[in-house]
Gaussian input, Z-matrix of N, CA and C with variables (Angstrom, degrees):
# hf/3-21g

backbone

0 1
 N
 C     1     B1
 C     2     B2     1     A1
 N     3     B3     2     A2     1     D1
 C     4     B4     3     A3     2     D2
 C     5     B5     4     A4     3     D3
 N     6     B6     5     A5     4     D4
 C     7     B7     6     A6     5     D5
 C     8     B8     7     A7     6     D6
 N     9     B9     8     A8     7     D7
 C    10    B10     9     A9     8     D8
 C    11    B11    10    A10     9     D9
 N    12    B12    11    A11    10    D10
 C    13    B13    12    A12    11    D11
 C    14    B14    13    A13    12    D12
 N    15    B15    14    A14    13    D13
 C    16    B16    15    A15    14    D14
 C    17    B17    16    A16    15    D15
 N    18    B18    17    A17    16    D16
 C    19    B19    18    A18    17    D17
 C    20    B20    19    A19    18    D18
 N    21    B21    20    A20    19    D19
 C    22    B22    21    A21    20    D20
 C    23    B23    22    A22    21    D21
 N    24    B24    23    A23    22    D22
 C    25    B25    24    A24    23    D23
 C    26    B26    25    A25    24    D24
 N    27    B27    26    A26    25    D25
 C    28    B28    27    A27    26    D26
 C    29    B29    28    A28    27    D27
 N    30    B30    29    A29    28    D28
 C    31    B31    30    A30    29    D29
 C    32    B32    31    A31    30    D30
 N    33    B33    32    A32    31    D31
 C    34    B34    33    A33    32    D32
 C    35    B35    34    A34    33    D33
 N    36    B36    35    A35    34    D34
 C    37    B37    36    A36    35    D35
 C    38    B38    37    A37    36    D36
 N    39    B39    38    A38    37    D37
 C    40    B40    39    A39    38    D38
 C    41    B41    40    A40    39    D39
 N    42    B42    41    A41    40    D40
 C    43    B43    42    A42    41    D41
 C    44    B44    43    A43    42    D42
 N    45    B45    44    A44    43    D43
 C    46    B46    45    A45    44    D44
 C    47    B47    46    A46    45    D45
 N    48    B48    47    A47    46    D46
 C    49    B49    48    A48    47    D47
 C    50    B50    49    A49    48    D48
 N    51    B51    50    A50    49    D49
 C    52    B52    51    A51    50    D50
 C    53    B53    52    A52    51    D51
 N    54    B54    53    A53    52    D52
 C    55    B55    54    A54    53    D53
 C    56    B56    55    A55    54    D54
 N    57    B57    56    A56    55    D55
 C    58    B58    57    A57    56    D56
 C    59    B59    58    A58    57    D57
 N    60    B60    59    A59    58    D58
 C    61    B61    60    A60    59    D59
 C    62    B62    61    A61    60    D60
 N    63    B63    62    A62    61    D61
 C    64    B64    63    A63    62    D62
 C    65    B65    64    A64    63    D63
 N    66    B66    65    A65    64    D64
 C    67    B67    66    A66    65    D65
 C    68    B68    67    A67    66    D66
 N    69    B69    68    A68    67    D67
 C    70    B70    69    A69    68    D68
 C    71    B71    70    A70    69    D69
 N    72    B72    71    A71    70    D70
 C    73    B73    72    A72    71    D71
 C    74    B74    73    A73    72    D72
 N    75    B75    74    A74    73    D73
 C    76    B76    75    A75    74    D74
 C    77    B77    76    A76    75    D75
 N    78    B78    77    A77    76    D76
 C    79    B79    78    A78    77    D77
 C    80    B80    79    A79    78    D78
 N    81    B81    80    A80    79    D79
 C    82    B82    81    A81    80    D80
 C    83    B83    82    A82    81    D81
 N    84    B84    83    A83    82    D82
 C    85    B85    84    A84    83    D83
 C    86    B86    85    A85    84    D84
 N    87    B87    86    A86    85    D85
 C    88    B88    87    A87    86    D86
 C    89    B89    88    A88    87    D87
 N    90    B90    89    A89    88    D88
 C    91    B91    90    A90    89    D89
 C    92    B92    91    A91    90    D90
 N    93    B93    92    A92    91    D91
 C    94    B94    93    A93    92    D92
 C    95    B95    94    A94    93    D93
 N    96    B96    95    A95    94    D94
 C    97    B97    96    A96    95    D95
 C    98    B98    97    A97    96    D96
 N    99    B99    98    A98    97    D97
 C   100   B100    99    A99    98    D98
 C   101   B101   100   A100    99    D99
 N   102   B102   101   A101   100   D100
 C   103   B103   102   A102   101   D101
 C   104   B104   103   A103   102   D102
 N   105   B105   104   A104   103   D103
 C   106   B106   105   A105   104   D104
 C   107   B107   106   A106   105   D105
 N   108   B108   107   A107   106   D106
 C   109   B109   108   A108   107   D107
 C   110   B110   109   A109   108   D108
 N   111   B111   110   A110   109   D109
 C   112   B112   111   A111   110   D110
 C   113   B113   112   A112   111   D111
 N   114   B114   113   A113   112   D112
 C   115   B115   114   A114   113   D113
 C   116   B116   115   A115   114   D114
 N   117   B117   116   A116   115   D115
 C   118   B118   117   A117   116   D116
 C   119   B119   118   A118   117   D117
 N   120   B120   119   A119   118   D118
 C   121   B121   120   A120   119   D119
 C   122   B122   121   A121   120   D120
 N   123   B123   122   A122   121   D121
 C   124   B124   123   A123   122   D122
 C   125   B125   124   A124   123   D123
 N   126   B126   125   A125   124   D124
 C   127   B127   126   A126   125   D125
 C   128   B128   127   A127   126   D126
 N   129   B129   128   A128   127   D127
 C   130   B130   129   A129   128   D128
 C   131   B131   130   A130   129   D129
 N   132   B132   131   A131   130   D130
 C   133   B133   132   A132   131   D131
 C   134   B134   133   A133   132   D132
 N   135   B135   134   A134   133   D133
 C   136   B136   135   A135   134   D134
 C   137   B137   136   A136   135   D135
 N   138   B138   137   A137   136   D136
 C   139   B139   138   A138   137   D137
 C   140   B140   139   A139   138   D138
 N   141   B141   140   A140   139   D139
 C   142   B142   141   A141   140   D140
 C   143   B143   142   A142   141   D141
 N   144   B144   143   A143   142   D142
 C   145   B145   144   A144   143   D143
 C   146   B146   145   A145   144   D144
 N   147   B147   146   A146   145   D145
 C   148   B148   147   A147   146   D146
 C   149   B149   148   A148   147   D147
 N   150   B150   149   A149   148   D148
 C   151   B151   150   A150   149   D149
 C   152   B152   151   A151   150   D150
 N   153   B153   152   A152   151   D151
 C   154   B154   153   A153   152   D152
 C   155   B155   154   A154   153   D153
 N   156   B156   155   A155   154   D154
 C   157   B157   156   A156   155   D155
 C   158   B158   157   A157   156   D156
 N   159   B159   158   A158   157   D157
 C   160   B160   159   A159   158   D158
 C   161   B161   160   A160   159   D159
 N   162   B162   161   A161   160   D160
 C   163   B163   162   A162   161   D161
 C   164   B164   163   A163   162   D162
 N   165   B165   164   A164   163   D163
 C   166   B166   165   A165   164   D164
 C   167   B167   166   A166   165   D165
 N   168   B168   167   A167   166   D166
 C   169   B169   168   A168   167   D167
 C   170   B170   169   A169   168   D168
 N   171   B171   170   A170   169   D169
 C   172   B172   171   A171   170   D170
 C   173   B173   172   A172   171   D171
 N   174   B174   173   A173   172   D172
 C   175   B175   174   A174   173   D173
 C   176   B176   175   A175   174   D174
 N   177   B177   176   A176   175   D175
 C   178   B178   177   A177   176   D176
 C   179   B179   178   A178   177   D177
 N   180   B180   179   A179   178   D178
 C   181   B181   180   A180   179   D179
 C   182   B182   181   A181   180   D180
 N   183   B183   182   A182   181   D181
 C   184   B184   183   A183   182   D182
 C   185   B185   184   A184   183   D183
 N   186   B186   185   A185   184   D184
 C   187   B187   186   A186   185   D185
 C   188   B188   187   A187   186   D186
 N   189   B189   188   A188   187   D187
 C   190   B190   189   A189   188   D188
 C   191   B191   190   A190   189   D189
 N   192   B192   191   A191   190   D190
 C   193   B193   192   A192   191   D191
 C   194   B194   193   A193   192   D192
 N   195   B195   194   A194   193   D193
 C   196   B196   195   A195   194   D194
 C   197   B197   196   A196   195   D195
 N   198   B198   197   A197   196   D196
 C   199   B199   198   A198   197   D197
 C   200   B200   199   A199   198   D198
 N   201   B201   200   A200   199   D199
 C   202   B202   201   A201   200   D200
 C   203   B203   202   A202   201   D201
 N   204   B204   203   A203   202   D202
 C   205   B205   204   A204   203   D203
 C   206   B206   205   A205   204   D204
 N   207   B207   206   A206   205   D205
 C   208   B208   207   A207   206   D206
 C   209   B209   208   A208   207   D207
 N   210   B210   209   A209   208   D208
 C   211   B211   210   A210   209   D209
 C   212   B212   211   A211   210   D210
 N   213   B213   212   A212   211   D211
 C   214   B214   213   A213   212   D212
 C   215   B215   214   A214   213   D213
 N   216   B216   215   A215   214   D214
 C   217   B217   216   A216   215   D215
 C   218   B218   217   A217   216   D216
 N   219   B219   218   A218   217   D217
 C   220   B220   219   A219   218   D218
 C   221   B221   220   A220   219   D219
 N   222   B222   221   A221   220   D220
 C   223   B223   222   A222   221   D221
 C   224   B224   223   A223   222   D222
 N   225   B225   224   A224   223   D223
 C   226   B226   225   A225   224   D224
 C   227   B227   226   A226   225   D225
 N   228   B228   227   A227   226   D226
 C   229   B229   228   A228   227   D227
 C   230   B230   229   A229   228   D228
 N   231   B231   230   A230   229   D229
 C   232   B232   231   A231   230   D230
 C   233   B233   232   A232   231   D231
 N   234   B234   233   A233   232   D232
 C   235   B235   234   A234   233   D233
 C   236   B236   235   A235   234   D234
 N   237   B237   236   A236   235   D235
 C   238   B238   237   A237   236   D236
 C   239   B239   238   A238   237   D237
 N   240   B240   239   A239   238   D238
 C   241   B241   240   A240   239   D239
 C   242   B242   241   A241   240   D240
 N   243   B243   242   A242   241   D241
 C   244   B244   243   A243   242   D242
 C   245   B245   244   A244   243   D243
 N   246   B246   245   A245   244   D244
 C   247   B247   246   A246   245   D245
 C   248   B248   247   A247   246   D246
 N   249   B249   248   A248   247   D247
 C   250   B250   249   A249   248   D248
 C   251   B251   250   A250   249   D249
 N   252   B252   251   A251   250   D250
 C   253   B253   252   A252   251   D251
 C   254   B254   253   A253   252   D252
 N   255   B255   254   A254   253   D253
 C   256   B256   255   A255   254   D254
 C   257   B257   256   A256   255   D255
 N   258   B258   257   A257   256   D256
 C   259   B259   258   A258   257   D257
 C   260   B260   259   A259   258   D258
 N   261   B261   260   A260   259   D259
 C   262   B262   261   A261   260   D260
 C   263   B263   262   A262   261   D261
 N   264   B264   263   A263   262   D262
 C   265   B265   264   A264   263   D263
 C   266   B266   265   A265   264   D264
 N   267   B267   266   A266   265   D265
 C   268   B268   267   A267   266   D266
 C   269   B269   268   A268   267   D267
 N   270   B270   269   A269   268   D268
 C   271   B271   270   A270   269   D269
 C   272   B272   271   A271   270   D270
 N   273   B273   272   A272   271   D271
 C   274   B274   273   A273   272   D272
 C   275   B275   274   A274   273   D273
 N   276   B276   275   A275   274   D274
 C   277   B277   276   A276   275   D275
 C   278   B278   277   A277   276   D276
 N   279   B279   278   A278   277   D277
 C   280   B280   279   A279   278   D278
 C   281   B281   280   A280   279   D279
 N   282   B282   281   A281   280   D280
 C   283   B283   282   A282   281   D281
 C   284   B284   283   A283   282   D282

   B1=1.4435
   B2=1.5330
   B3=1.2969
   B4=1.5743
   B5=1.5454
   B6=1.8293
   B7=1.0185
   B8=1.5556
   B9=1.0674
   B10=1.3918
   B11=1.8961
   B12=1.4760
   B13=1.7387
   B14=1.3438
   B15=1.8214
   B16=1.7060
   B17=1.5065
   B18=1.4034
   B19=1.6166
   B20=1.7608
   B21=1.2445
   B22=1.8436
   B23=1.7601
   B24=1.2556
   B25=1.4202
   B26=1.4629
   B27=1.4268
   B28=1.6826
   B29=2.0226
   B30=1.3248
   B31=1.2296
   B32=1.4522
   B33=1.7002
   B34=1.1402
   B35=1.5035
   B36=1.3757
   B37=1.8274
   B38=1.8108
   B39=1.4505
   B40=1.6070
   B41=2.2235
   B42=1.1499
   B43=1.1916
   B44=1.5835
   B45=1.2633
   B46=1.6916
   B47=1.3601
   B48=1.3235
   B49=1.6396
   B50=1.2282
   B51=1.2258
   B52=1.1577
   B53=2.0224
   B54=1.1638
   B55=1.4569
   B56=1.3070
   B57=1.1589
   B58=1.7265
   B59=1.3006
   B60=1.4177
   B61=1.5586
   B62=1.3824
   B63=1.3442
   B64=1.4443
   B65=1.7067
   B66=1.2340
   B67=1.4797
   B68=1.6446
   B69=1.3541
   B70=1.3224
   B71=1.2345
   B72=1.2402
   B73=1.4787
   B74=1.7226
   B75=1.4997
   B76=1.3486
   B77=1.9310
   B78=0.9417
   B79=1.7829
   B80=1.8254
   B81=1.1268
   B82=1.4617
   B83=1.6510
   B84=1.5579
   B85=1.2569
   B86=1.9987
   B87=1.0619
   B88=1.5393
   B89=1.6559
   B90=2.0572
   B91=0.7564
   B92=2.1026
   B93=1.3963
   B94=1.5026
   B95=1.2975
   B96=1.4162
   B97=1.3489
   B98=1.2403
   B99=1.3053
   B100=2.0491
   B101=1.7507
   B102=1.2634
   B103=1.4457
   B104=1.6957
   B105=1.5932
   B106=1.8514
   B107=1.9078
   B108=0.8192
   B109=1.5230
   B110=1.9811
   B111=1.1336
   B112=1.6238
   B113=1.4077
   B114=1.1712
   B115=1.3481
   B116=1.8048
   B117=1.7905
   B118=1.8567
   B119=1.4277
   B120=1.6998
   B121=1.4553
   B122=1.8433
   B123=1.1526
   B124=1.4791
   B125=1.7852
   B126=1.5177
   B127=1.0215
   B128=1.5371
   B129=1.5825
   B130=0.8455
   B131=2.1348
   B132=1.9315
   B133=1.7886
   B134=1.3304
   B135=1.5011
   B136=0.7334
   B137=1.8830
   B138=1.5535
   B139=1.7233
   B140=1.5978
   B141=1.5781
   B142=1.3954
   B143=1.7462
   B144=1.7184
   B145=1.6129
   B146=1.7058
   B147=1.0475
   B148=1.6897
   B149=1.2379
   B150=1.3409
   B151=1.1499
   B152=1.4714
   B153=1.4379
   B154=1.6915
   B155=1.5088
   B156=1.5015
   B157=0.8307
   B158=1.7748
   B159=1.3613
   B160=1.1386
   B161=1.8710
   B162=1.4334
   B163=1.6436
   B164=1.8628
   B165=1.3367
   B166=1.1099
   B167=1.8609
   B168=1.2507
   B169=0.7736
   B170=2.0843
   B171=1.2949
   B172=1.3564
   B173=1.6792
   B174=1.2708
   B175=1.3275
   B176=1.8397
   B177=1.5778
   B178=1.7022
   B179=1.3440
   B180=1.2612
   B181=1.7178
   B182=1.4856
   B183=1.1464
   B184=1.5738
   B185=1.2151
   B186=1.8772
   B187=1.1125
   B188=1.4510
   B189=1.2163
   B190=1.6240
   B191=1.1828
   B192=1.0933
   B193=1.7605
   B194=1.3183
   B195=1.6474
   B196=1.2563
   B197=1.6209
   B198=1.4855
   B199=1.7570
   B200=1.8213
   B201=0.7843
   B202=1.6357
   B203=1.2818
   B204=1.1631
   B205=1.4710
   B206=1.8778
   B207=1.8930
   B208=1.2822
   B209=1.6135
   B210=1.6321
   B211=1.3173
   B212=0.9924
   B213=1.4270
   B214=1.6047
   B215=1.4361
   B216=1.3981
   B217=1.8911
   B218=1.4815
   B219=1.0357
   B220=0.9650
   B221=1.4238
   B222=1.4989
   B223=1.4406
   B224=1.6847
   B225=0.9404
   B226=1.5497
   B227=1.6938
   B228=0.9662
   B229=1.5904
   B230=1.4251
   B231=1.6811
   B232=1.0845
   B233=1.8373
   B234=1.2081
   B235=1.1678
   B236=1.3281
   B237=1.7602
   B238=1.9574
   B239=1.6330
   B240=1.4151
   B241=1.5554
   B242=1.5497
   B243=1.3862
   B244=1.9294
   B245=1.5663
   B246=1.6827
   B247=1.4994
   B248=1.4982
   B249=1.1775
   B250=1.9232
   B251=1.6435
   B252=1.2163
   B253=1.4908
   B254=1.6853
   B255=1.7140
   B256=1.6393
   B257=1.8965
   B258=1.1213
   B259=2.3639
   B260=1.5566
   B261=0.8617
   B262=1.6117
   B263=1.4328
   B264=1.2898
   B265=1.3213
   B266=1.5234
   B267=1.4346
   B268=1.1911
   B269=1.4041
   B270=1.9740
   B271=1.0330
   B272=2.0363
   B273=1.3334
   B274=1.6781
   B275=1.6679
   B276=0.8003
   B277=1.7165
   B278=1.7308
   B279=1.0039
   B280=1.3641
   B281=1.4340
   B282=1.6556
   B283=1.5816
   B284=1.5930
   A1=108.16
   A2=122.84
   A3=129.85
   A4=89.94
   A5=97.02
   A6=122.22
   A7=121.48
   A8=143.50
   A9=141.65
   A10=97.23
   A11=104.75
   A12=111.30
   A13=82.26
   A14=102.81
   A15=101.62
   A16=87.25
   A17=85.64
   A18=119.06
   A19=111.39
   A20=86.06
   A21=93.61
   A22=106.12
   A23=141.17
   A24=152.88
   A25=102.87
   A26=73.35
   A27=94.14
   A28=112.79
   A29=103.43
   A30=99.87
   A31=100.94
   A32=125.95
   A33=119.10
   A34=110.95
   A35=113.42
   A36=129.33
   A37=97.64
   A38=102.52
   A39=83.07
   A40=122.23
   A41=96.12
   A42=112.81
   A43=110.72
   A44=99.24
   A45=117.71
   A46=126.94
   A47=102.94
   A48=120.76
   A49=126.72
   A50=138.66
   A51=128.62
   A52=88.64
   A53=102.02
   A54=123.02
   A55=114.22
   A56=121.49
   A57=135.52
   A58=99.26
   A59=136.22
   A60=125.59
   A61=100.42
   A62=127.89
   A63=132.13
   A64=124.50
   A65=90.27
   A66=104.01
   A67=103.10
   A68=113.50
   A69=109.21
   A70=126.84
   A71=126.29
   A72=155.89
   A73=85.91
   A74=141.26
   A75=128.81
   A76=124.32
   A77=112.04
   A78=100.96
   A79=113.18
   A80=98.55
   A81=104.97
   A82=108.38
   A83=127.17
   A84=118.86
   A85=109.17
   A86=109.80
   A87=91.85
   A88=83.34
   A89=112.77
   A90=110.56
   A91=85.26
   A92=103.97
   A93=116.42
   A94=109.29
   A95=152.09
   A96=157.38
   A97=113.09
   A98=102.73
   A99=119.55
   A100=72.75
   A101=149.55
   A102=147.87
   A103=90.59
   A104=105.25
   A105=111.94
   A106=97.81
   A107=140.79
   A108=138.54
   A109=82.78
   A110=114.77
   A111=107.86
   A112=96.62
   A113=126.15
   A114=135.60
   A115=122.88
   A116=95.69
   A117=94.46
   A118=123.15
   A119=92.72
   A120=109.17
   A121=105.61
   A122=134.17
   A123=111.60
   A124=106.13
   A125=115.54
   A126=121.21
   A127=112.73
   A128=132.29
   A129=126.95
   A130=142.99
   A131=76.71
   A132=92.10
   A133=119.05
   A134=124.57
   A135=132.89
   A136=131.77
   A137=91.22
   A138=111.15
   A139=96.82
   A140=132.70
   A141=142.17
   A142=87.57
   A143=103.53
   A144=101.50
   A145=104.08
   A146=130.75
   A147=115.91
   A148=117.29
   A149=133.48
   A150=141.01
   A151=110.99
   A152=122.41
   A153=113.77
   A154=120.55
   A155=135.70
   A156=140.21
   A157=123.11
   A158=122.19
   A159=139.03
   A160=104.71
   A161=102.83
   A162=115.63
   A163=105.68
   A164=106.21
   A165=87.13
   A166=104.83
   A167=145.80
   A168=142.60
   A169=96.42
   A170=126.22
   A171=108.92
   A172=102.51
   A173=133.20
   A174=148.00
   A175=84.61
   A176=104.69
   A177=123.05
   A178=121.23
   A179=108.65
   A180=122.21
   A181=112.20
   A182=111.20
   A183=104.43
   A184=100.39
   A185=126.43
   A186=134.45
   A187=126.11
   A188=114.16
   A189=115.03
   A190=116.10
   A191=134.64
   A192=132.56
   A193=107.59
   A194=90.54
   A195=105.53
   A196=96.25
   A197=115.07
   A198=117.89
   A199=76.94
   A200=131.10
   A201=135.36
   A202=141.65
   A203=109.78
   A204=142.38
   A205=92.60
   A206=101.38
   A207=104.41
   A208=80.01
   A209=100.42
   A210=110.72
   A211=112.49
   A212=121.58
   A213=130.96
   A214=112.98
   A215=101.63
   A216=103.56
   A217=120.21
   A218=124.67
   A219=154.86
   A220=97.79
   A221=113.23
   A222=112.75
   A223=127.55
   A224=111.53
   A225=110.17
   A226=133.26
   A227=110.64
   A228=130.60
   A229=103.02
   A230=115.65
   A231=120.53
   A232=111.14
   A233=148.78
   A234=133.65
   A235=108.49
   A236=89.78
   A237=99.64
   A238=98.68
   A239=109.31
   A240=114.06
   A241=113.98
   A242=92.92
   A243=87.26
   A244=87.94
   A245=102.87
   A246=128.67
   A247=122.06
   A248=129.53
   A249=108.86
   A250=96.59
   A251=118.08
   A252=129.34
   A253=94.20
   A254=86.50
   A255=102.40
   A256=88.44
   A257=104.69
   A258=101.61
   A259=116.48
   A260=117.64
   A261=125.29
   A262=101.74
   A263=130.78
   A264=146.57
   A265=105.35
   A266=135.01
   A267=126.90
   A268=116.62
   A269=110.18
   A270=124.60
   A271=93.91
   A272=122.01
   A273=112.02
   A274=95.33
   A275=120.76
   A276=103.11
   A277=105.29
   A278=125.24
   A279=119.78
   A280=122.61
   A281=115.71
   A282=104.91
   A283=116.67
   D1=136.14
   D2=178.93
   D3=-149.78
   D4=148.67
   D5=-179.24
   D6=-115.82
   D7=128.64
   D8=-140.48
   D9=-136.44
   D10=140.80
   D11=-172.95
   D12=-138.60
   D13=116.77
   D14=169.65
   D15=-119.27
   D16=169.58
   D17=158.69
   D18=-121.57
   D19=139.54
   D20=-179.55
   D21=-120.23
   D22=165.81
   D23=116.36
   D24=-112.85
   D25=148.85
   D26=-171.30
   D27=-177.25
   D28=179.74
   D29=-178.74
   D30=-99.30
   D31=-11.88
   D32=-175.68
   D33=-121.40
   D34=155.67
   D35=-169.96
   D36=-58.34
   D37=133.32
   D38=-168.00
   D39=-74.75
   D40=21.18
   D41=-167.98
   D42=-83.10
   D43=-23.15
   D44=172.78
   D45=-37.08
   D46=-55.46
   D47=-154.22
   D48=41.52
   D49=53.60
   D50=-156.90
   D51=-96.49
   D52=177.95
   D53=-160.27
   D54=-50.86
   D55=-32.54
   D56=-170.18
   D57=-122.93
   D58=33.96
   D59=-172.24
   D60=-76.70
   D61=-41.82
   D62=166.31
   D63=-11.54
   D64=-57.53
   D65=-172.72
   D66=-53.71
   D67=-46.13
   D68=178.28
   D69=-70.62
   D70=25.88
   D71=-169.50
   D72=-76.11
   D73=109.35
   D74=126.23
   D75=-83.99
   D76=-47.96
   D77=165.62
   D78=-122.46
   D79=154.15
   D80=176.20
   D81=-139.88
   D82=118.07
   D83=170.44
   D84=-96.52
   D85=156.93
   D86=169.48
   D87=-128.33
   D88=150.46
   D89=-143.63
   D90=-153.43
   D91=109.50
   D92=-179.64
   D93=-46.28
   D94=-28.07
   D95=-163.78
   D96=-146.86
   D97=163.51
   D98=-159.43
   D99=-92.36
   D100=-62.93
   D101=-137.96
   D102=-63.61
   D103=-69.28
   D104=-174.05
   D105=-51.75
   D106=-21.93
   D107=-145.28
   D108=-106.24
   D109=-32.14
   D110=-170.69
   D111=-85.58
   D112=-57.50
   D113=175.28
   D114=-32.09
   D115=-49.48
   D116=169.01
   D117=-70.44
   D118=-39.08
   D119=-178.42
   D120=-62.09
   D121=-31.50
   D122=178.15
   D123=-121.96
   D124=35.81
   D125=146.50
   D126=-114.61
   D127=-4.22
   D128=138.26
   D129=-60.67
   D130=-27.25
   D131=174.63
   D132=-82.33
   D133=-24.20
   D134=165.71
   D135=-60.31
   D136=-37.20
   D137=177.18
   D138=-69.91
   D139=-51.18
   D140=-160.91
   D141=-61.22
   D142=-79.06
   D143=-158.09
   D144=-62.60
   D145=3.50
   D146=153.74
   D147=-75.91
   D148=-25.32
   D149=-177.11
   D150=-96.69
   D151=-47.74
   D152=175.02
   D153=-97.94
   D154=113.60
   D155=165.65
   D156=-6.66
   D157=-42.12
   D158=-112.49
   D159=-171.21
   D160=105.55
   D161=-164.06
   D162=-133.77
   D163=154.88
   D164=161.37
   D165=-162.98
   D166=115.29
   D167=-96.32
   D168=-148.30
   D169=112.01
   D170=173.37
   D171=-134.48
   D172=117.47
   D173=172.14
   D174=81.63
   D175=-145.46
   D176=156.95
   D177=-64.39
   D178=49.68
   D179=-178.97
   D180=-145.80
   D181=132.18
   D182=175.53
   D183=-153.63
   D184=160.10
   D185=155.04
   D186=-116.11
   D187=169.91
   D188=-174.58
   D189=-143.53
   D190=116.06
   D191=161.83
   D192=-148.36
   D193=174.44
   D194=-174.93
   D195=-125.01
   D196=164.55
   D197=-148.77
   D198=-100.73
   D199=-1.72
   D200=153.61
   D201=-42.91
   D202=-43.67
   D203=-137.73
   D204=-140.18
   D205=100.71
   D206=173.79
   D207=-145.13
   D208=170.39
   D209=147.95
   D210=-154.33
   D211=-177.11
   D212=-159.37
   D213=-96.47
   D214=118.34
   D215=178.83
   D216=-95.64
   D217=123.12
   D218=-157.88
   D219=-56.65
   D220=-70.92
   D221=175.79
   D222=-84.19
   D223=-9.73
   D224=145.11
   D225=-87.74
   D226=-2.48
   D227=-179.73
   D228=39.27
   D229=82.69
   D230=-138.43
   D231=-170.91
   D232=116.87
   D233=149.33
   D234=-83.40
   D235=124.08
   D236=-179.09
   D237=-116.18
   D238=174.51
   D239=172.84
   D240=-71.46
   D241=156.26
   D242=-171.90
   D243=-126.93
   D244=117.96
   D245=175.76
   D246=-71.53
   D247=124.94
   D248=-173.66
   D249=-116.46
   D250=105.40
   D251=-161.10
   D252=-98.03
   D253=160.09
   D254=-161.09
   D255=-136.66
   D256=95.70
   D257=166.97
   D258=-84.29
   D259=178.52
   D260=167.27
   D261=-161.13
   D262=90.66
   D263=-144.73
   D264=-108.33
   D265=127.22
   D266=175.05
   D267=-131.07
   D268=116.60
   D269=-178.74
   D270=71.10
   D271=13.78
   D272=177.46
   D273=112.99
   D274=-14.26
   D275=-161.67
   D276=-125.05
   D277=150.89
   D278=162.93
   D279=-73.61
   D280=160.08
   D281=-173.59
   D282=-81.85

């Protein structure tokens, strides 16, 4: 069993999973125990919601932005909101 703490940006809430969510992978720790794995995961939530106004949180998943912070998508020809997602992944999967 291994426990995994990502960080995502992206245009979507990281709760999605859609097919390529990976890519939006900016850090990943992998983490020998559920205790160390709780510990990054809400000293990481803690660093996000000081910085983004604006969270929103379902099981070991949460997102953060600020109504500030968009950018322009390419294939929607479009400025959308840009989400900064928080996982707590166990053994790959969420709980």
């Amino acid at each position: 069993m291994h426990w995994t703490v990502i960080e995502t940006e992206s245009f979507n809430e990281p709760w999605w999973f859609f097919e390529d969510w990976r890519e939006d992978i900016i850090s990943e720790r992998q983490l020998a125990t559920e205790s160390l794995a709780l510990t990054a995961y809400q000293s990481a939530f803690e660093r996000l919601a000081t910085t983004y106004p604006y969270h929103q949180v379902k099981e070991q998943q949460a997102a953060f932005w600020c109504e500030e912070e968009k950018s322009f998508c390419e294939e929607c020809d479009d400025d959308l909101q840009v989400f900064h997602g928080l996982l707590l992944l166990k053994d790959g999967k969420s709980s």
